[in-house]
C-alpha positions as CSV (number, residue, x, y, z in Angstrom):
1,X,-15.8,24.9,3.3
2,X,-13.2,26.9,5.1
3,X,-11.6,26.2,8.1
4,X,-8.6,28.7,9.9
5,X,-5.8,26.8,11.8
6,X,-3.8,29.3,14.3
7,X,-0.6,28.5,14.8
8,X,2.6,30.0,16.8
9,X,5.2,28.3,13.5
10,X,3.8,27.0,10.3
11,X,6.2,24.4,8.6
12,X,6.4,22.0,6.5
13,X,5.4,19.0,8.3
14,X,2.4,20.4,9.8
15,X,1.6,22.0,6.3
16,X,1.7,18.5,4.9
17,X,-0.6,17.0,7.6
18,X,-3.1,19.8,7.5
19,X,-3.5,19.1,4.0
20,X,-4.1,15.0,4.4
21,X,-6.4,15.1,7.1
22,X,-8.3,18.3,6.5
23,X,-8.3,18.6,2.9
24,X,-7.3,15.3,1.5
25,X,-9.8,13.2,3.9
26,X,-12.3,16.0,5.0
27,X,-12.9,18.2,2.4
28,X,-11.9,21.0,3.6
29,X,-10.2,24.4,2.4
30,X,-7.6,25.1,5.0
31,X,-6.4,28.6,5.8
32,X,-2.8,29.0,8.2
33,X,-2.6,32.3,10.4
34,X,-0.1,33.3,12.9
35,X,-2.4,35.1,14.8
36,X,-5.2,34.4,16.6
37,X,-8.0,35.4,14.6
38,X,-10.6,38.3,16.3
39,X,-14.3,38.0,16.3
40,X,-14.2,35.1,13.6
41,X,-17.3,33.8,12.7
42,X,-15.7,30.7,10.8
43,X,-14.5,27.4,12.3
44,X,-10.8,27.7,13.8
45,X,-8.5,25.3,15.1
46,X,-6.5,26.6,17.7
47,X,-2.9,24.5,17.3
48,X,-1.2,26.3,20.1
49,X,-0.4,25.8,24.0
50,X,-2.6,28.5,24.9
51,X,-6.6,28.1,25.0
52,X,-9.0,29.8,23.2
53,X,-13.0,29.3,24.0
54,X,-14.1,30.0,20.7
55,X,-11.9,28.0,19.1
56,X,-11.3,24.2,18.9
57,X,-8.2,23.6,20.8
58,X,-5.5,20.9,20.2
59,X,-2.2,20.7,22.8
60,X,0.3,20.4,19.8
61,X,3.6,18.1,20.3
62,X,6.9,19.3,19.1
63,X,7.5,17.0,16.6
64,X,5.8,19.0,14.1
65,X,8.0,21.9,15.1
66,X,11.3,19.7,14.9
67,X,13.7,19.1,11.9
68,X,15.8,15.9,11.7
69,X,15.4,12.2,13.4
70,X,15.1,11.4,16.8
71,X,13.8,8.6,19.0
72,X,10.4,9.9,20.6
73,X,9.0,9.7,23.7
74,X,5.6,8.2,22.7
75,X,3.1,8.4,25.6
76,X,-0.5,6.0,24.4
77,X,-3.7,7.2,25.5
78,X,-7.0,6.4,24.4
79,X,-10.1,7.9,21.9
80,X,-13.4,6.0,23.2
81,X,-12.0,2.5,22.2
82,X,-9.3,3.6,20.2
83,X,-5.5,3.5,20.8
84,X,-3.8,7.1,20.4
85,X,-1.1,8.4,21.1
86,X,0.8,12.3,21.6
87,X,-2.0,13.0,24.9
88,X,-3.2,16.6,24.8
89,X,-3.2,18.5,27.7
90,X,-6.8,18.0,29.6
91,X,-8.2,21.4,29.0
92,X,-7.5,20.8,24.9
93,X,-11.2,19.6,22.7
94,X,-9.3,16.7,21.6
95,X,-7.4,14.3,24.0
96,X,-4.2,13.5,21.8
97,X,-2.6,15.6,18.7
98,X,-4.2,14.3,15.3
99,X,-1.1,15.9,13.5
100,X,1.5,14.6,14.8
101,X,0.4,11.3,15.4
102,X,-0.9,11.0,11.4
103,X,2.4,12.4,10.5
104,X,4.2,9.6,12.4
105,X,2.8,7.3,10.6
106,X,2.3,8.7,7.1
107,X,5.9,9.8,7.3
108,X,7.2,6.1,8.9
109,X,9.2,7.7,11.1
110,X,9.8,4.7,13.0
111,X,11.0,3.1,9.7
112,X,14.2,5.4,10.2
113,X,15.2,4.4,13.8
114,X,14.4,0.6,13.9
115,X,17.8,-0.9,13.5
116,X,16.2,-4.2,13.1
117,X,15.5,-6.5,9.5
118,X,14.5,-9.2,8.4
119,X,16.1,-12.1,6.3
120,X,15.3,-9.8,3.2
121,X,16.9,-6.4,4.5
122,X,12.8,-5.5,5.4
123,X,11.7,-3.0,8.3
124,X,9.7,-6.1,9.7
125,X,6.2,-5.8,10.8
126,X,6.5,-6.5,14.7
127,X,9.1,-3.7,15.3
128,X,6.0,-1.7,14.2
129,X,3.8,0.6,16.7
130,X,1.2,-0.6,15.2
131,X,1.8,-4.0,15.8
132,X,3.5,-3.5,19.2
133,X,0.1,-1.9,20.2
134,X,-1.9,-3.8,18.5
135,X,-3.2,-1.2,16.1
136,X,-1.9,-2.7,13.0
137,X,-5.3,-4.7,11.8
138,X,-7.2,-1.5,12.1
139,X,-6.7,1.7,9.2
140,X,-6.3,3.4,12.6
141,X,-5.9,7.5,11.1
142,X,-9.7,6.8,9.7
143,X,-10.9,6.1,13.1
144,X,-9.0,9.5,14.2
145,X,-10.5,11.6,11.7
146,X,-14.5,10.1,12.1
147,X,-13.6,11.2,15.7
148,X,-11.9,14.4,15.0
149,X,-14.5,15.3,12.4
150,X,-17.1,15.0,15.1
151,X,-15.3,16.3,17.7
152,X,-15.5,19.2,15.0
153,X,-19.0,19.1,14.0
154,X,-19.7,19.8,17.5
155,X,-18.3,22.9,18.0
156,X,-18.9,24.0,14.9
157,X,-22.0,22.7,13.5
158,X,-22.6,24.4,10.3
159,X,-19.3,22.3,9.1
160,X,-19.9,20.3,6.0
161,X,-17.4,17.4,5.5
162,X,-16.6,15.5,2.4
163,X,-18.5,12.0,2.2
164,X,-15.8,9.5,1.6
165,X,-16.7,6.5,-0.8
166,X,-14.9,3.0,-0.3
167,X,-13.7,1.1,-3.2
168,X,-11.4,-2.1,-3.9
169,X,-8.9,-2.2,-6.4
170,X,-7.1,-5.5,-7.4
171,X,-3.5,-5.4,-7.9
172,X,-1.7,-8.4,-9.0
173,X,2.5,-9.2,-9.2
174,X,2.9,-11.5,-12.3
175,X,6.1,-13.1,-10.5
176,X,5.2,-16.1,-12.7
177,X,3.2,-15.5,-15.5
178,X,3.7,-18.9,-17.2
179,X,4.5,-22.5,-15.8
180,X,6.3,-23.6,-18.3
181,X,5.8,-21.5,-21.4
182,X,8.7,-19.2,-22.5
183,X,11.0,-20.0,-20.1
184,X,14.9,-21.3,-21.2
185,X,16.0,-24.9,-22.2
186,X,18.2,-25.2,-19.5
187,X,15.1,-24.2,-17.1
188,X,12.9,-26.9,-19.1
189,X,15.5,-29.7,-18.8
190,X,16.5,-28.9,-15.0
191,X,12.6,-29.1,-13.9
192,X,11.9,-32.6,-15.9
193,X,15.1,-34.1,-13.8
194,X,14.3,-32.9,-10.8
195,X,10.2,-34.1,-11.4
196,X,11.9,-37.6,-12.6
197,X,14.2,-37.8,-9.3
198,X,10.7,-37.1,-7.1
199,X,9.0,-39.3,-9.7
200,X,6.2,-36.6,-10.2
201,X,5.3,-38.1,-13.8
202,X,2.0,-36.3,-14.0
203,X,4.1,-33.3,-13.8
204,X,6.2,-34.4,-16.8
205,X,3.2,-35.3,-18.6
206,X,1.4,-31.7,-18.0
207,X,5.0,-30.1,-19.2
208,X,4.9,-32.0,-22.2
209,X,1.1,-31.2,-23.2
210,X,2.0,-27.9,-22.4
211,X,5.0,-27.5,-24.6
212,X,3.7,-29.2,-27.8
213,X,0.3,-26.7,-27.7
214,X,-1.9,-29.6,-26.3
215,X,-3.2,-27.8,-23.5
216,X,-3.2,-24.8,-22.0
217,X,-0.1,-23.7,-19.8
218,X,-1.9,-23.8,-15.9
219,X,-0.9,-20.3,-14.7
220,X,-2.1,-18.5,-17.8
221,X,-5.5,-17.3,-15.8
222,X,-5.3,-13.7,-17.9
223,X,-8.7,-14.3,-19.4
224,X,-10.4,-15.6,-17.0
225,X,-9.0,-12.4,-14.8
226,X,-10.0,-10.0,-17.2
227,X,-13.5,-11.6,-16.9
228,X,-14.4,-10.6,-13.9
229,X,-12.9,-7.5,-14.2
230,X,-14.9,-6.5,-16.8
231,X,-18.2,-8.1,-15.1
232,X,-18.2,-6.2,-12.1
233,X,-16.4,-3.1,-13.7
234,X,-13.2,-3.3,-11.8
235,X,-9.7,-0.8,-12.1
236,X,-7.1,-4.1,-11.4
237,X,-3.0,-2.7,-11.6
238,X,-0.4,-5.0,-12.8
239,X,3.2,-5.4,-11.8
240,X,5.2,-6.7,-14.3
241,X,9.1,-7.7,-13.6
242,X,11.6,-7.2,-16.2
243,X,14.9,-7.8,-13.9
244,X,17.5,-10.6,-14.6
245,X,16.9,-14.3,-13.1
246,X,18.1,-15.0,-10.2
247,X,17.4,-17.0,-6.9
248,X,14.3,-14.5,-6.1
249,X,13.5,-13.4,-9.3
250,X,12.5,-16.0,-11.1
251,X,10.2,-14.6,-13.6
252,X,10.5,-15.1,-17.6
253,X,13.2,-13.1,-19.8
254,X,11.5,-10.0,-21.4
255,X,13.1,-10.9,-24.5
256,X,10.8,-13.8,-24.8
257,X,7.6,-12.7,-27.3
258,X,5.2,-14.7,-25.6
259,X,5.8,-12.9,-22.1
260,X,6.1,-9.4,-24.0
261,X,3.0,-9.8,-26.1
262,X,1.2,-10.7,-22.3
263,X,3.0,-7.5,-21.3
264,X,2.2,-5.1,-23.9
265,X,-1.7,-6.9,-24.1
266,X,-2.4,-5.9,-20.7
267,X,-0.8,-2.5,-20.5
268,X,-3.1,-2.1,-23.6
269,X,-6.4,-2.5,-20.9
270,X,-5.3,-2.0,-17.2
271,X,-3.1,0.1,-15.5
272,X,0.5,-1.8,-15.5
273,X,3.6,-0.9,-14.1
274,X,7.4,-2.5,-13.0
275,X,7.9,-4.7,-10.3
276,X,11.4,-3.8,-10.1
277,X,13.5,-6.9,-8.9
278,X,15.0,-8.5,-5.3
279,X,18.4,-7.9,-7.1
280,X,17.7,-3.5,-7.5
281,X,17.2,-3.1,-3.9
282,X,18.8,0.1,-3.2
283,X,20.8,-0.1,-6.2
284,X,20.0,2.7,-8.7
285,X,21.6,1.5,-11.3
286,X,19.8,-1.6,-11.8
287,X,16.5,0.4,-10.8
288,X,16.7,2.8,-14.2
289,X,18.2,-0.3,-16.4
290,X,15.2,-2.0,-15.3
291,X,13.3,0.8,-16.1
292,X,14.4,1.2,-19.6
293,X,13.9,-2.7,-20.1
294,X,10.5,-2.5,-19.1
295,X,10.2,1.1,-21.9
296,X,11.4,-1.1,-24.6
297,X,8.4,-3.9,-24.3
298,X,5.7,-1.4,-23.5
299,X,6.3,1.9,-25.7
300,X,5.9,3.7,-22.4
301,X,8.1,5.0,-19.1
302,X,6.3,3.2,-16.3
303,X,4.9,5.5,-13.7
304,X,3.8,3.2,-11.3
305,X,6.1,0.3,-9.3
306,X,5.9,-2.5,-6.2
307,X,9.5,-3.6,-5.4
308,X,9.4,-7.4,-5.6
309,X,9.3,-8.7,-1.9
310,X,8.3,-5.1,-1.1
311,X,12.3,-5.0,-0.4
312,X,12.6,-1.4,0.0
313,X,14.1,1.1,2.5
314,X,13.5,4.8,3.9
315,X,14.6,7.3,2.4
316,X,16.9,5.8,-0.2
317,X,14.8,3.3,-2.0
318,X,11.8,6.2,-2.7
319,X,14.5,8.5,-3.5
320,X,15.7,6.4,-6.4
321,X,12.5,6.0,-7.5
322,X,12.0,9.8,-7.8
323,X,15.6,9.8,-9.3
324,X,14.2,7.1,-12.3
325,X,10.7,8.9,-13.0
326,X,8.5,6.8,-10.9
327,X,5.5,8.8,-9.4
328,X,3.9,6.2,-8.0
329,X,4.3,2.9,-5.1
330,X,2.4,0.5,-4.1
331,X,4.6,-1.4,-2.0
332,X,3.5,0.2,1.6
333,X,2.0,-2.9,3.3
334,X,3.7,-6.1,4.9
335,X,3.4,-9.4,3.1
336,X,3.5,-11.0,6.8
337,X,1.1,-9.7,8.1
338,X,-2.3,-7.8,6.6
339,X,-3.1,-4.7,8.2
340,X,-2.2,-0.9,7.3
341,X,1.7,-0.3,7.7
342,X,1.2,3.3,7.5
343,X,-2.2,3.6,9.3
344,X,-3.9,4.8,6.4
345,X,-6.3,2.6,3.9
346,X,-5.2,5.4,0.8
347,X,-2.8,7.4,-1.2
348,X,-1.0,9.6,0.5
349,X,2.1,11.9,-1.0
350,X,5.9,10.4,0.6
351,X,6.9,13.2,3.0
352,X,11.1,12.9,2.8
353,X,12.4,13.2,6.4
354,X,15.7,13.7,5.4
355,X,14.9,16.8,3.0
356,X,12.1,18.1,5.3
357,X,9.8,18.4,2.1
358,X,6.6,16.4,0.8
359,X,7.7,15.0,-2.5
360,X,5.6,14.0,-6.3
361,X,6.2,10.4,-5.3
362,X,2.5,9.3,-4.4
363,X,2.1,6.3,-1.8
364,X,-0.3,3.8,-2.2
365,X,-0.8,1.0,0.6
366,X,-2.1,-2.0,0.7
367,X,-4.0,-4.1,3.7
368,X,-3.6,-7.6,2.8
369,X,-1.3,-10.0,0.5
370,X,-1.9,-13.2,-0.8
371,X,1.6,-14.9,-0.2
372,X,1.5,-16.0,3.5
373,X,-2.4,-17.3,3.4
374,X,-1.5,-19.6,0.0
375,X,2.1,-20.2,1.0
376,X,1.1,-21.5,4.3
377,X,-1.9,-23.9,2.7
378,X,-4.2,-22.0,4.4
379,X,-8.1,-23.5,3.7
380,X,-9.6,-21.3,0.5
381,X,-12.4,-20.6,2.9
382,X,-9.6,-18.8,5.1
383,X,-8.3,-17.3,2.3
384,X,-11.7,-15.4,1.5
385,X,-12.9,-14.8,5.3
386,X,-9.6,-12.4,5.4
387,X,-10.1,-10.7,2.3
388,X,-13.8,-9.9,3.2
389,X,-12.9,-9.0,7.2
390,X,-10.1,-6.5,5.4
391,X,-12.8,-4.9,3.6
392,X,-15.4,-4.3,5.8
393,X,-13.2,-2.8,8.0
394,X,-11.8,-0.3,5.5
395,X,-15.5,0.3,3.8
396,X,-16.6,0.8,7.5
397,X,-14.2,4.3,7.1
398,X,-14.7,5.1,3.1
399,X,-10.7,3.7,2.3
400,X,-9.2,2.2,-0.6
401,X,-9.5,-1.5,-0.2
402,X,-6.0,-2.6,-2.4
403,X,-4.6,-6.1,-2.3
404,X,-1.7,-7.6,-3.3
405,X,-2.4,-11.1,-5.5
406,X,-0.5,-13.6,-8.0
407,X,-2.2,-14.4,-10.8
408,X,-0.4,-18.3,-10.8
409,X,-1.9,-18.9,-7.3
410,X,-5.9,-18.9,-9.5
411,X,-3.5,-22.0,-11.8
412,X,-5.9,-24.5,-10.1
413,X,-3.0,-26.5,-9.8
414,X,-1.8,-29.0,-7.1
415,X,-1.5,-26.8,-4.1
416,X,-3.0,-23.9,-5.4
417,X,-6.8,-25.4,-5.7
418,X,-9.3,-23.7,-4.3
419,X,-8.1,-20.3,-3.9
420,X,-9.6,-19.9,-7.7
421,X,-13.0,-20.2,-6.7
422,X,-12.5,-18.8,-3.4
423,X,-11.6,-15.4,-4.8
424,X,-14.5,-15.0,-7.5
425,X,-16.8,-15.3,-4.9
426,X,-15.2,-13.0,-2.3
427,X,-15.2,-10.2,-5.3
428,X,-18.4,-11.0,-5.9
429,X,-20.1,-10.0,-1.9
430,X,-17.5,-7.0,-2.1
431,X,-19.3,-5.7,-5.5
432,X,-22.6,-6.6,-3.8
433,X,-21.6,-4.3,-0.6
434,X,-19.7,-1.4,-2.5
């Protein structure tokens, strides 16, 4: 269905927005004029400061009409029980500007202002808006458009809107993919000192077994993965990382067969893609070498990526990944904190601030990430209640429910017990639910 938006300037950021909220998420076909359309029997959205009674009528804010970066002057007001913000004028049919508020966050404008980082060079999640106003456990833009699709329906009743369906999608970063199969001498002989100088002889004894084919390694849980992702008919998307060792990436060399036949196996059956390295942050050499590594063990150019430690920065980081043939992210999310870094519980297209264009590079966030519930020793029990609170908040609005998992933390192995069990069962109610 149709629907005419009136506007005084039509450009590219409000072309882009249009698109996500009334196309993307409604379902609509939208149609841009530059005049105010006469005796219209259709639904129109008036996005100018005047007011037009047969039209519905939103108080636009410049900063769809701007180019560039500059602080903004955010006022907050409130939908029913929903934080907004970019008020409307009173006499407007909605009481804050849907556009330019999406396009704030979609576009993480904010992410190019903050000066501040954490340890790892990160945009942290409490110099947020989302987390300043306490918006950040909520996929916040859904909320807006259930209100401004009935804000719509309203005034124009014979609207049809598209019915969105939620769905969860495991995606797991194979940081470790092996305890102690495939990796070096030097990184065998190291670990058996150190578990000798913390007299951890059970942990000698499992290396041992291990190496001589006695028993299986405890972090290879592939099987048992792909189980339930063939039982309840699951998409899951793995990140495989190719980089050189170092003190953050600690993963096994690509050149070992046993890591590139668990590769290549898997790519075979699932979605897989890079999980470029801590050591290629903004550094685009290392990005396409990476790249090219990671072409060699598969057969394929990867399309898809999640920068390891989600180290990444606007605009440069997504520009390199253009640059190296990567279509596709899935590092928007926080591994601090769960919640929706970009308000949105889907993919969304990277608009480039810098360039004042909407890019191929497609966006794909995440709500919740394993690493700061296990790393913590959180109870398994916690562990699940999150995972199932994350969902039925984003099934509540029809979103992508993605997380972001490691395969070694299912080893059930010293501190990792627990979570194993905890997590087949929490799929389990979500596949009940869908």
């Amino acid at each position: 269905m149709q629907i005419h938006i009136f506007t005084s300037r039509l450009t590219p950021r409000l072309q882009y927005v249009g698109r996500f909220i009334l196309e993307q998420q409604m379902g609509l076909l939208v149609k841009w004029v530059l005049q105010p359309p006469d005796h219209l029997s259709e639904a129109w959205i008036n996005y100018t400061h005047a007011s037009y009674a047969n039209a519905f009528n939103i108080t636009p804010h410049s900063l769809l009409f701007e180019t560039g970066i500059r602080q903004q002057n955010i006022a907050f007001c409130n939908k029913d029980s929903l934080k907004a913000f970019f008020p409307c004028a009173s006499a407007a049919d909605f009481p804050f500007d849907i556009f330019a508020a999406t396009f704030y966050l979609l576009s993480r404008y904010e992410e190019y202002l903050s000066p501040e980082q954490d340890q790892h060079g990160r945009f942290p999640a409490t110099a947020s808006i989302a987390y300043q106003q306490k918006f950040l456990d909520e996929p916040i833009v859904h909320h807006w458009i259930q209100a401004f699709q009935h804000a719509l329906r309203s005034k124009f009743p014979f609207l049809k809107f598209r019915s969105p369906v939620s769905c969860f999608i495991p995606t797991y970063d194979v940081d470790m993919a092996f305890a102690y199969r495939g990796k070096p001498l030097f990184r065998q002989i190291g670990a058996a000192v150190r578990d000798m100088l913390r007299r951890r002889f059970s942990e000698i004894t499992l290396r041992w077994r291990v190496l001589t084919s006695q028993t299986k390694d405890p972090y290879d849980v592939f099987e048992w993965l792909n189980c339930i992702h063939e039982f309840h008919h699951l998409q899951p998307i793995y990140f495989f990382p190719v980089g050189k060792y170092g003190r953050y990436d600690k993963q096994i060399a690509p050149t070992q067969a046993l890591y590139r036949q668990l590769i290549v196996s898997t790519a075979s059956s699932f979605t897989t893609g890079i999980h470029l390295s801590y050591a290629s942050f903004l550094n685009e050499k290392k990005i396409k070498h990476e790249i090219g590594v990671f072409a060699s063990v598969t057969g394929f150019q990867p399309q898809h990526n999640r920068f390891h430690y989600l180290r990444f920065r606007m605009p440069d980081s997504y520009r390199q990944l253009l640059s190296a043939g990567i279509m596709h992210d899935y590092s928007m999310g926080y591994s601090t904190h769960a919640g929706f870094r970009a308000g949105v519980a889907d993919a969304f297209f990277w608009y480039d601030l810098m360039a004042e264009q909407e890019t191929a590079l497609q966006i794909h966030s995440f709500c919740w990430m394993d690493t700061s519930v296990v790393q913590t020793q959180s109870l398994p029990d916690t562990y699940a209640e999150q995972i199932w609170m994350m969902w039925e908040k984003i099934r509540a609005v029809g979103g992508i429910c993605m997380l972001v998992l490691h395969p070694n933390y299912f080893s059930e192995y010293g501190r990792f017990r627990g979570y194993r069990q905890a997590y087949q069962h929490v799929v389990q109610q979500i596949m009940q639910h869908q």
